[in-house]
LUMMIPA-777822 format. One record per atom (N, C-alpha, C): residue in three letters; x, y negated, z negated. Coordinates in steps of 0.05 Angstrom, whole numbers, padded with zeros to 5 digits, always signed. Example, Ala and Ser with C-alpha at 12.3 -4.5 7.8 and 13.67 -1.06 7.14 Angstrom:
% LUMMIPA-777822
ALA+00264+00114-00156
ALA+00246+00090-00156
ALA+00264+00066-00156
SER+00257+00045-00142
SER+00273+00021-00143
SER+00258-00001-00157
This chain:
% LUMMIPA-777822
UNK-00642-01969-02153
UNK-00650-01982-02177
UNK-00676-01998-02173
UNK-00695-01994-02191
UNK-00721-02019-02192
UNK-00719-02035-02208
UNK-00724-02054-02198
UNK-00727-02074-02226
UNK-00757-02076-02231
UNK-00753-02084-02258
UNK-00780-02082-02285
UNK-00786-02112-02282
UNK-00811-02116-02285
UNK-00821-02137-02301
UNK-00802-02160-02319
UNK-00796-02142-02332
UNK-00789-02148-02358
UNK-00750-02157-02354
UNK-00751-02154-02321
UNK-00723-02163-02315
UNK-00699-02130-02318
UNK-00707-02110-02329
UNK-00685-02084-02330
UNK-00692-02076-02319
UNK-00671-02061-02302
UNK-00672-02043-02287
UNK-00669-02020-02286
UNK-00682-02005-02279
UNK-00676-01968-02285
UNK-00667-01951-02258
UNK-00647-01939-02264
UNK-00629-01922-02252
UNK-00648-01896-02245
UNK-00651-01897-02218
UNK-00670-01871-02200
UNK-00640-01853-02189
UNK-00653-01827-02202
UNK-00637-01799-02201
UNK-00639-01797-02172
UNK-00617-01793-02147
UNK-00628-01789-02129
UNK-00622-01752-02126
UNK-00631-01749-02103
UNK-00634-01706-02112
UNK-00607-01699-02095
UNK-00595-01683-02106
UNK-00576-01675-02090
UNK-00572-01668-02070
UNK-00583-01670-02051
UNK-00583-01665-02026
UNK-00580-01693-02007
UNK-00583-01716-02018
UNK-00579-01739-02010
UNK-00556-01756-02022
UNK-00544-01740-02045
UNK-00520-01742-02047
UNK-00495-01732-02021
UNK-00507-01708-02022
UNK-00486-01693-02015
UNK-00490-01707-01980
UNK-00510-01716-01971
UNK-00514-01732-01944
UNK-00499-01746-01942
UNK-00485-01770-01967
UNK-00477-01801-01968
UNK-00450-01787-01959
UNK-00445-01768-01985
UNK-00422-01763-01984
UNK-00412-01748-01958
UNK-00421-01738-01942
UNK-00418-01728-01912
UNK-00415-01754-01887
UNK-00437-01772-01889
UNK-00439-01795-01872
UNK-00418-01807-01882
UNK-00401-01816-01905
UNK-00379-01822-01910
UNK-00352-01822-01900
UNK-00365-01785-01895
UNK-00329-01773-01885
UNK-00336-01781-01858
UNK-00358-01782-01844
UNK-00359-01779-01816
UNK-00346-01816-01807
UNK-00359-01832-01827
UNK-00356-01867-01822
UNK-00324-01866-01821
UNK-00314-01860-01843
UNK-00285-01862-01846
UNK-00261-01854-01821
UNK-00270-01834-01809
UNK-00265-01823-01784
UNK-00251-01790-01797
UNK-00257-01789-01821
UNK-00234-01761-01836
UNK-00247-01736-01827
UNK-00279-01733-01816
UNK-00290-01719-01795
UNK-00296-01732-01770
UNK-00279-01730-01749
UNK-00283-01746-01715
UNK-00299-01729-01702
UNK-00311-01739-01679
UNK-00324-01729-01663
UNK-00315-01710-01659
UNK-00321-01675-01652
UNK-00314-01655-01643
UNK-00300-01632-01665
UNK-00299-01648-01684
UNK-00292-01636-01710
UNK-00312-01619-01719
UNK-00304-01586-01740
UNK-00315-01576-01748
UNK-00328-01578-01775
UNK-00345-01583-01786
UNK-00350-01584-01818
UNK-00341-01557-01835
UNK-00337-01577-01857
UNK-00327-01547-01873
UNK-00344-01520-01880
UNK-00343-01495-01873
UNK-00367-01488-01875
UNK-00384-01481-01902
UNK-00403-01479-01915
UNK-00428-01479-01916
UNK-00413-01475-01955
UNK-00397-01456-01960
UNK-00397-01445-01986
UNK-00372-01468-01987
UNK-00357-01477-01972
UNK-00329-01497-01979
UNK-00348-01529-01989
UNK-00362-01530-01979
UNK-00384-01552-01979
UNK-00394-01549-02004
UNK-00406-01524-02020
UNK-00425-01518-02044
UNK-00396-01523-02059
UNK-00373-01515-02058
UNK-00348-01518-02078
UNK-00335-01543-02083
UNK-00342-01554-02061
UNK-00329-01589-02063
UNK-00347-01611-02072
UNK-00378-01599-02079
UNK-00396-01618-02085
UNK-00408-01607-02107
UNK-00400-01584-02115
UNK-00413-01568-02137
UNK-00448-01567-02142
UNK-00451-01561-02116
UNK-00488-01563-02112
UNK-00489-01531-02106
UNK-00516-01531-02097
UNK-00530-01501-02093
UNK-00530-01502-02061
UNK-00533-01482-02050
UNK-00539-01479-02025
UNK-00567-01495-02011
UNK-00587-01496-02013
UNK-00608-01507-02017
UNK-00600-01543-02003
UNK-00588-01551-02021
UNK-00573-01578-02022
UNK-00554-01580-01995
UNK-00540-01571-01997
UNK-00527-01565-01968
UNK-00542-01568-01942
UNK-00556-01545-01948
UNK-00570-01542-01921
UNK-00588-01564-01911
UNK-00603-01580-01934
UNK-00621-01601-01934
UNK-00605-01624-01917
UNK-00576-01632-01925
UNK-00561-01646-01921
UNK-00547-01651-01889
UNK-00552-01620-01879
UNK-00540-01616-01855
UNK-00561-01625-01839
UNK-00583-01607-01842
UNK-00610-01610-01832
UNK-00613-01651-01827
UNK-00610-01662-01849
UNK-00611-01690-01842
UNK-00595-01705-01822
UNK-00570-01691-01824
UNK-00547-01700-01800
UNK-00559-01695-01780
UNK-00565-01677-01770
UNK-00573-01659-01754
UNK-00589-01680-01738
UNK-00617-01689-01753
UNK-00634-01697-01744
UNK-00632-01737-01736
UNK-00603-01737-01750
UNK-00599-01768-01739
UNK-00577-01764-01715
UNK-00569-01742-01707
UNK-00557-01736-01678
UNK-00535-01738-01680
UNK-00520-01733-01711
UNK-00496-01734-01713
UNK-00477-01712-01712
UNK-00499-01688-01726
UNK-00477-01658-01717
UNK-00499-01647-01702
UNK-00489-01624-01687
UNK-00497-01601-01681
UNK-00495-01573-01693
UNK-00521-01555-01699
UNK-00520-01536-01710
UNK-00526-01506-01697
UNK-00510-01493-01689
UNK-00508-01471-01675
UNK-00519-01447-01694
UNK-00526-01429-01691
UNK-00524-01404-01710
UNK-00498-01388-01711
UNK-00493-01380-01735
UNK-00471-01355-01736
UNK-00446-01385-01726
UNK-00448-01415-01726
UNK-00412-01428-01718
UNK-00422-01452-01739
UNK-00398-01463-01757
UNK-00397-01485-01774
UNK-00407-01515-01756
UNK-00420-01527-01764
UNK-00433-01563-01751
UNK-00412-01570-01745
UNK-00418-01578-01724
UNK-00398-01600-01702
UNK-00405-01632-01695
UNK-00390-01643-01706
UNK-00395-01677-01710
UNK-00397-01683-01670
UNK-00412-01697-01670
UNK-00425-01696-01645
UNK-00412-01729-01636
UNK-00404-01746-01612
UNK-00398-01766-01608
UNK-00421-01790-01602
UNK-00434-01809-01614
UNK-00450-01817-01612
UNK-00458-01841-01589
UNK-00477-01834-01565
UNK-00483-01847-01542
UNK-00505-01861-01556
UNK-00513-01886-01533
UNK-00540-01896-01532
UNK-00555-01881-01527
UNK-00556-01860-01496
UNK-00579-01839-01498
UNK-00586-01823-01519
UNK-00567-01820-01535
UNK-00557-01789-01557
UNK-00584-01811-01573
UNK-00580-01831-01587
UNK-00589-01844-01605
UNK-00612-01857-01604
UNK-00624-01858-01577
UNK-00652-01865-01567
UNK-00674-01834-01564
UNK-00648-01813-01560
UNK-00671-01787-01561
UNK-00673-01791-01589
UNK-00665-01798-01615
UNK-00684-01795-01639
UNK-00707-01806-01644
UNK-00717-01818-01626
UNK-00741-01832-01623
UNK-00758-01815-01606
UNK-00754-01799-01596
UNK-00769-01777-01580
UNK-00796-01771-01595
UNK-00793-01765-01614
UNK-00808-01746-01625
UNK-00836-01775-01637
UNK-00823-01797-01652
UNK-00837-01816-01663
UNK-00855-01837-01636
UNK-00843-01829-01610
UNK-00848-01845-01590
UNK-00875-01831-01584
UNK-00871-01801-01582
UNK-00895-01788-01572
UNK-00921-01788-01585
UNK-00919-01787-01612
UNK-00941-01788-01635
UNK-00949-01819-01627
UNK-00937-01843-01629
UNK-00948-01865-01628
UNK-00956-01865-01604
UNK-00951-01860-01577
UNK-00962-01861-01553
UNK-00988-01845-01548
UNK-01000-01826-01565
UNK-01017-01806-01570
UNK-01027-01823-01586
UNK-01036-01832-01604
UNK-01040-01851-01618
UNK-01061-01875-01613
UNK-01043-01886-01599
UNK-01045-01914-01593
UNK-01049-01927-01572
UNK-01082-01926-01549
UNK-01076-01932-01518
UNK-01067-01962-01518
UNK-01067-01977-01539
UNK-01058-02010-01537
UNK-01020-01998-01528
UNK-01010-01981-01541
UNK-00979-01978-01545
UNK-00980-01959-01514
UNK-00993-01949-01510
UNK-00987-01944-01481
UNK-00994-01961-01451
UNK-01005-01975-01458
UNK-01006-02008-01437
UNK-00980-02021-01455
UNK-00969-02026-01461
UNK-00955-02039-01474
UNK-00922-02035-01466
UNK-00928-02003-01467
UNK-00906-01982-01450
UNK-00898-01998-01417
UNK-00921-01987-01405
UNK-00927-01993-01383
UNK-00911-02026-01366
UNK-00922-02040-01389
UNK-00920-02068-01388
UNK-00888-02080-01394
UNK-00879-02068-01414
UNK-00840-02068-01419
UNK-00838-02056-01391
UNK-00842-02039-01387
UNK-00822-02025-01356
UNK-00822-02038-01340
UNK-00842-02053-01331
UNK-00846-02070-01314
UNK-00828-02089-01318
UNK-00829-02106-01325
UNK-00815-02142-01338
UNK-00783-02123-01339
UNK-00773-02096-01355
UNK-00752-02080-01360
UNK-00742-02092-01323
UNK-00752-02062-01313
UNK-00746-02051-01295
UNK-00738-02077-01267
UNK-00759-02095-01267
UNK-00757-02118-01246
UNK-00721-02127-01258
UNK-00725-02128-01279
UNK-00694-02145-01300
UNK-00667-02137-01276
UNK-00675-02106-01288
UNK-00648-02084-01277
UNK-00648-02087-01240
UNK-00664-02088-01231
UNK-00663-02082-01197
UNK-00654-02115-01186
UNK-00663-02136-01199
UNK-00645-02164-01200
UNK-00616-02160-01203
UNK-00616-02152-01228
UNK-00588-02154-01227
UNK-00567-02130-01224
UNK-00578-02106-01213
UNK-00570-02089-01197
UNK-00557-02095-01165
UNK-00575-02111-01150
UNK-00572-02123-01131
UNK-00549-02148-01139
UNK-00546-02165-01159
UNK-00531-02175-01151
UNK-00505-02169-01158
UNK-00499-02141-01176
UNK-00472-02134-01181
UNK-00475-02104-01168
UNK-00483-02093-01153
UNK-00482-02078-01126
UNK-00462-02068-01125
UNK-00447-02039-01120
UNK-00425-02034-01115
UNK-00427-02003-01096
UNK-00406-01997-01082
UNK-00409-01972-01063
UNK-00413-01947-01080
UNK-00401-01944-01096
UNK-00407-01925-01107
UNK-00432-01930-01126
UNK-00438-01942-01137
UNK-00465-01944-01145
UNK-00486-01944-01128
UNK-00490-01958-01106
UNK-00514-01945-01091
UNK-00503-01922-01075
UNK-00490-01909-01078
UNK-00481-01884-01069
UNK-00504-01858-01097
UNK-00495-01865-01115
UNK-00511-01859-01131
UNK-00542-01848-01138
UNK-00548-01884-01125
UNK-00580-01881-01114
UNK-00586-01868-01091
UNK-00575-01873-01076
UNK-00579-01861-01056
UNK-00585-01823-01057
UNK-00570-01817-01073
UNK-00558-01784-01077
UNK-00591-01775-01094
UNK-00592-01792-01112
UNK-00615-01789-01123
UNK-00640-01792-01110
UNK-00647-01801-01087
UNK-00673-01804-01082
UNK-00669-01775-01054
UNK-00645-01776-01043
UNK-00640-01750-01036
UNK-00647-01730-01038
UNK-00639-01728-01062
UNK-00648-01702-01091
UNK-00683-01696-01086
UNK-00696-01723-01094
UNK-00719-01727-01097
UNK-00739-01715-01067
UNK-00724-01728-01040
UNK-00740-01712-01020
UNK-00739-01687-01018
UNK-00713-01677-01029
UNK-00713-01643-01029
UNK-00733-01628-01044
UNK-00743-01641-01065
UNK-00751-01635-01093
UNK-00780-01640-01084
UNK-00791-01638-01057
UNK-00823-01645-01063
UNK-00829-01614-01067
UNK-00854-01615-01079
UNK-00877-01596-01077
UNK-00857-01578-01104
UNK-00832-01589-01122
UNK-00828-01575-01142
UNK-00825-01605-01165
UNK-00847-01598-01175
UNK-00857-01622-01201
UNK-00824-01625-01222
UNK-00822-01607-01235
UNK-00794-01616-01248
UNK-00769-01626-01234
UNK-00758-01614-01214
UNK-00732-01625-01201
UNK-00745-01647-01199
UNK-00767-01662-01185
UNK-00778-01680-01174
UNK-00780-01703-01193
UNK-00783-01697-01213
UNK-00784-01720-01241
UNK-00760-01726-01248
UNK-00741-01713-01245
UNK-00717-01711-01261
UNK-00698-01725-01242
UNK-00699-01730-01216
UNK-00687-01744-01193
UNK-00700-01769-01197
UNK-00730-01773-01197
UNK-00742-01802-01212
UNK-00722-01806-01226
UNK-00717-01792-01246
UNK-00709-01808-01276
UNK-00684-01817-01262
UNK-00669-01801-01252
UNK-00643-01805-01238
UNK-00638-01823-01225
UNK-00654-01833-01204
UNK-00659-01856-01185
UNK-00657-01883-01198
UNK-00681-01891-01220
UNK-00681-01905-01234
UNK-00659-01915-01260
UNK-00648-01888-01268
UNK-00622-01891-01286
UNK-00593-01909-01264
UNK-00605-01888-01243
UNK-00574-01900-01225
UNK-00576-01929-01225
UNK-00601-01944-01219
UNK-00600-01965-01204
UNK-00592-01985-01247
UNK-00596-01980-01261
UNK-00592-01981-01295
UNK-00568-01994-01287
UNK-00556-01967-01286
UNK-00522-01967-01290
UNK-00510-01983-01269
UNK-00520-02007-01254
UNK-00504-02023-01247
UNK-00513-02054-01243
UNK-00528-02051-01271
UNK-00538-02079-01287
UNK-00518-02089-01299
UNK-00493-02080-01305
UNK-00475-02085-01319
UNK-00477-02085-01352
UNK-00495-02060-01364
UNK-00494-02065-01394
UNK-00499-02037-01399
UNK-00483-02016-01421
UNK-00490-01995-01421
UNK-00516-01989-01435
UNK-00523-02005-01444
UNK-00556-01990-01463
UNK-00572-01994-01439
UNK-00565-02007-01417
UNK-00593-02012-01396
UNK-00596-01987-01388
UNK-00582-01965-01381
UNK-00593-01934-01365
UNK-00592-01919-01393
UNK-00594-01925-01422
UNK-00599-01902-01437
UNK-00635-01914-01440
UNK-00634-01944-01445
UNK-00659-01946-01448
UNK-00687-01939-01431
UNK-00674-01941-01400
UNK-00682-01932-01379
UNK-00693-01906-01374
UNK-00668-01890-01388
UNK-00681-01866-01385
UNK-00701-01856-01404
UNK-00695-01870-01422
UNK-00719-01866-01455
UNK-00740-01864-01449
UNK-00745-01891-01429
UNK-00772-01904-01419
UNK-00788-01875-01411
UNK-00769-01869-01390
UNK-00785-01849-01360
UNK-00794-01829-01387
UNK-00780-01816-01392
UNK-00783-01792-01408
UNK-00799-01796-01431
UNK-00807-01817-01449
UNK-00829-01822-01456
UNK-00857-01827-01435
UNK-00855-01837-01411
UNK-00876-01846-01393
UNK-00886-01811-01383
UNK-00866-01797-01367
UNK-00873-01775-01364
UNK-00878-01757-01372
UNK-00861-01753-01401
UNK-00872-01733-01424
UNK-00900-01740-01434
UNK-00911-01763-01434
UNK-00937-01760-01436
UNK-00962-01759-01413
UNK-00950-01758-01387
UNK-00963-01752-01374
UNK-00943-01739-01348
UNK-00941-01713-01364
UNK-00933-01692-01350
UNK-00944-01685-01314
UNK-00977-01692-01306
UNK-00992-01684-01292
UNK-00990-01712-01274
UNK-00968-01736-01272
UNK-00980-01751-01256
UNK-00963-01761-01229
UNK-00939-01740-01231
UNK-00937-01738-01206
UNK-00938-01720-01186
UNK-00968-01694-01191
UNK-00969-01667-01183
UNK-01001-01676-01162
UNK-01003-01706-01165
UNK-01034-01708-01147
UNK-01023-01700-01116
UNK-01040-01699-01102
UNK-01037-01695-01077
UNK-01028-01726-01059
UNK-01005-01725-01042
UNK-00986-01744-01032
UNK-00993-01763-01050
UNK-00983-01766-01081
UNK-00958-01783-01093
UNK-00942-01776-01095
UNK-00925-01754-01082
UNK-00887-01752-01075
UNK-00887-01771-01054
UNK-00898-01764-01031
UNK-00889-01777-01015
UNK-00897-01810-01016
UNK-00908-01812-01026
UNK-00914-01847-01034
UNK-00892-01857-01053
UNK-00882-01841-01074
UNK-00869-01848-01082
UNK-00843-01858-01064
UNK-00839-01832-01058
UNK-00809-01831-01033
UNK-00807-01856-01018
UNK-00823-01866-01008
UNK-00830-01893-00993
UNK-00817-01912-01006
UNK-00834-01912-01030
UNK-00831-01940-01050
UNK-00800-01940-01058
UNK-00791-01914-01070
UNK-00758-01913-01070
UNK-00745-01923-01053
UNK-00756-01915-01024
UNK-00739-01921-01006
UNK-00733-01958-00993
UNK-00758-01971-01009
UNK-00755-01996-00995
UNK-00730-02005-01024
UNK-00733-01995-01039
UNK-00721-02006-01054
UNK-00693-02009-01060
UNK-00688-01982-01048
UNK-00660-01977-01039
UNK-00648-02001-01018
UNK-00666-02000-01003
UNK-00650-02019-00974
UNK-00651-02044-00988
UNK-00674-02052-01005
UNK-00669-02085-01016
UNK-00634-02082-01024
UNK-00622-02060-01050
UNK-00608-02061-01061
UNK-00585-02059-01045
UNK-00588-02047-01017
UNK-00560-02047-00998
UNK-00558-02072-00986
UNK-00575-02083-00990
UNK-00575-02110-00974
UNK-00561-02138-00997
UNK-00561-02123-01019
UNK-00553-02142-01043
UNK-00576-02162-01043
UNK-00607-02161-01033
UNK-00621-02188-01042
UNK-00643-02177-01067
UNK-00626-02193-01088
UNK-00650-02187-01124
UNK-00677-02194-01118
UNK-00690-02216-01104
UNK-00712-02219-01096
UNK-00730-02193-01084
UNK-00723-02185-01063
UNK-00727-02166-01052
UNK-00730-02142-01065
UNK-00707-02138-01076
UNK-00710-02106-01089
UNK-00732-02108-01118
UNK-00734-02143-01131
UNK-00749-02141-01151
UNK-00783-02136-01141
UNK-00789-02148-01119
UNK-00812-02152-01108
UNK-00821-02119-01100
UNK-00793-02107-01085
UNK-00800-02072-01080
UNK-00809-02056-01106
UNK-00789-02060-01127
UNK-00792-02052-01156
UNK-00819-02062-01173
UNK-00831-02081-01169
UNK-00850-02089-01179
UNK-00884-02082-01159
UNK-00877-02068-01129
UNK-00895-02062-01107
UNK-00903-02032-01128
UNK-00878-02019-01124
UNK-00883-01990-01136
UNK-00881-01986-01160
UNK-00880-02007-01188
UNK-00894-02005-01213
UNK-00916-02012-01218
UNK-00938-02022-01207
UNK-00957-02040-01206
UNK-00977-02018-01186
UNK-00968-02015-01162
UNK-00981-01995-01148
UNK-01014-01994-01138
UNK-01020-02017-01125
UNK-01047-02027-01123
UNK-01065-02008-01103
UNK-01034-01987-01087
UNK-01052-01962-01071
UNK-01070-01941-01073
UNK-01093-01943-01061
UNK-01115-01939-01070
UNK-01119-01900-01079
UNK-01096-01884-01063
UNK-01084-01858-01072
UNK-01075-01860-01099
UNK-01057-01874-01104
UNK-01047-01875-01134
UNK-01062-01876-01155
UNK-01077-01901-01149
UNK-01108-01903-01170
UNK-01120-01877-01173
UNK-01128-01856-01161
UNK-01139-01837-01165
UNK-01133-01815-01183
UNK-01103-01816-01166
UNK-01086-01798-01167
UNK-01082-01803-01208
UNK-01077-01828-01217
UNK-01073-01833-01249
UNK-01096-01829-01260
UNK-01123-01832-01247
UNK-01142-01841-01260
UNK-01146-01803-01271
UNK-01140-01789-01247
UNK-01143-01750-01249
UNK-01113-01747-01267
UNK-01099-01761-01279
UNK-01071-01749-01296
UNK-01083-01757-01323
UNK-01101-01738-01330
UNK-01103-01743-01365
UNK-01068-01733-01379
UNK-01079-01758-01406
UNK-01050-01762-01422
UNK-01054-01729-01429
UNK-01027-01720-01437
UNK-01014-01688-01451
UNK-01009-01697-01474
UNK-01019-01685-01496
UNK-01005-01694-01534
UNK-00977-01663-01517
UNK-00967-01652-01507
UNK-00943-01639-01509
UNK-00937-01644-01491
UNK-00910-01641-01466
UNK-00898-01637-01438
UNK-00903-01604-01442
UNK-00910-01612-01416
UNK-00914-01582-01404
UNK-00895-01573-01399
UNK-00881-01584-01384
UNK-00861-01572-01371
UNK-00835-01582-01383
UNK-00820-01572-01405
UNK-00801-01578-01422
UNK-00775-01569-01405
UNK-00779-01562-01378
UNK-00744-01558-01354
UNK-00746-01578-01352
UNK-00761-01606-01349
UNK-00770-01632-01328
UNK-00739-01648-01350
UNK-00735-01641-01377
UNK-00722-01658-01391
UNK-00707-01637-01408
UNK-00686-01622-01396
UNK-00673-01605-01417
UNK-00661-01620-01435
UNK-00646-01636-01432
UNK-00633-01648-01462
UNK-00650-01663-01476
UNK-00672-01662-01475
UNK-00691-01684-01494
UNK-00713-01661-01501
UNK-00722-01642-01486
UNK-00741-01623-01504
UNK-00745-01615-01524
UNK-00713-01608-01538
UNK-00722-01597-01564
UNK-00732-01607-01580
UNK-00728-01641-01589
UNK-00741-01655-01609
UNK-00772-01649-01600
UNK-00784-01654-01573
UNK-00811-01658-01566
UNK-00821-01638-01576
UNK-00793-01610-01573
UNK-00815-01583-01574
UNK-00822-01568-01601
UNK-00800-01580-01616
UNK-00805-01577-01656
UNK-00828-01590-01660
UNK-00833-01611-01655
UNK-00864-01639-01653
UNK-00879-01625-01652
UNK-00880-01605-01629
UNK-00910-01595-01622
UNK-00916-01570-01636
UNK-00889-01558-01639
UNK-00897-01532-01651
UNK-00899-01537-01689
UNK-00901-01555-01700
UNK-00900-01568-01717
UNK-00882-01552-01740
């Protein structure tokens, strides 16, 4: 409804296809479609809302794209269970355009991870557990195996850094965590392929690790803040030669997050 001047208000037709959305997000709120549930398919949908096909599809398509169902070909939408990661990849797509965009919003990037990341390795260290740095550990593992192959090698990053997330004690800390990387790397696909930044990296992981087995937050923040900051005079180069990518190149580096990036690019 708008309101007039004149104090009345006039009733805006909305189009059927955002009807038929409310009325979907409805069933899903209520719980009368749960997670893992099938939607009715496609013509039971046109009979229970008395719309056209058109409308339907528009409707799904919007679920779809707020990460609530999944749409297979040739199988009816499947109400999907909704995570913090699940709900931070819908920003994938809006993250990349503004980061392409905007070099103020990419120092800015830069600058959250930092102040972020120091947060998490504080208080990683002080709620520390065996199986959690078991975790890290496995991951930076991963990561020495993974030199001289750029995707495994990013994706053990992201892993390393998620692990050490997940024992900050808060679940959005390793979805946001991982958001970060995968926005940082998806736009610069090329910046850990310079010549010895694996193994620099590997280093910097590695002190960081021992701060965290040692349980001291100081330490591991000071390690965490050595290798975000990175004043080594290899690295400088090494970023200064990683021009930004408007696409990821390499869309294996992040299989569950590509497709949004890769609809983006192919417009």
């Amino acid at each position: 409804m708008d309101a007039n001047s004149d104090g009345s208000e006039k009733l805006v037709r909305q189009k059927l296809a955002h009807q038929v959305l409310d009325r979907l997000l409805a069933l899903i709120e209520r719980g009368e479609l749960p997670p893992g549930s099938r939607l009715p398919a496609e013509r039971s949908l046109m009979a229970r809302f008395g719309v056209g096909r058109p409308a339907v599809r528009e409707a799904l398509q919007a679920l779809e794209k707020m990460g609530l169902i999944e749409i297979q070909h040739g199988e009816r939408a499947r109400v999907v269970a909704l995570t913090p990661s699940r709900v931070l990849r819908q920003l994938d797509a809006a993250a990349r355009h503004l980061l392409t965009s905007s070099p103020d919003m990419r120092e800015a990037l830069r600058q959250a991870r930092l102040a972020f990341e120091q947060f998490l390795v504080r208080e990683a260290a002080r709620r520390a557990t065996a199986g959690g740095l078991e975790a890290v550990r496995l991951a930076l593992a991963d990561q020495q195996a993974a030199r001289g192959d750029p995707a495994r090698f990013v994706r053990a990053d992201i892993r390393f850094h998620v692990a050490i997330a997940s024992m900050a004690g808060n679940p959005l800390y390793p979805a946001v965590s991982e958001a970060m990387l995968s926005w940082i790397f998806g736009f610069f696909p090329r910046l850990l392929r310079a010549p010895n930044v694996e193994d620099l990296t590997l280093k910097e992981h590695g002190a960081i690790l021992r701060a965290l087995q040692k349980r001291d937050p100081e330490a591991a923040a000071q390690a965490m803040r050595r290798h975000l900051t990175r004043a080594h005079p290899r690295y400088q180069r090494a970023l200064a030669a990683a021009e930004p990518a408007a696409v990821l190149e390499n869309s294996e580096v992040f299989p569950g997050r590509s497709p949004s990036w890769a609809r983006q690019a192919r417009g």
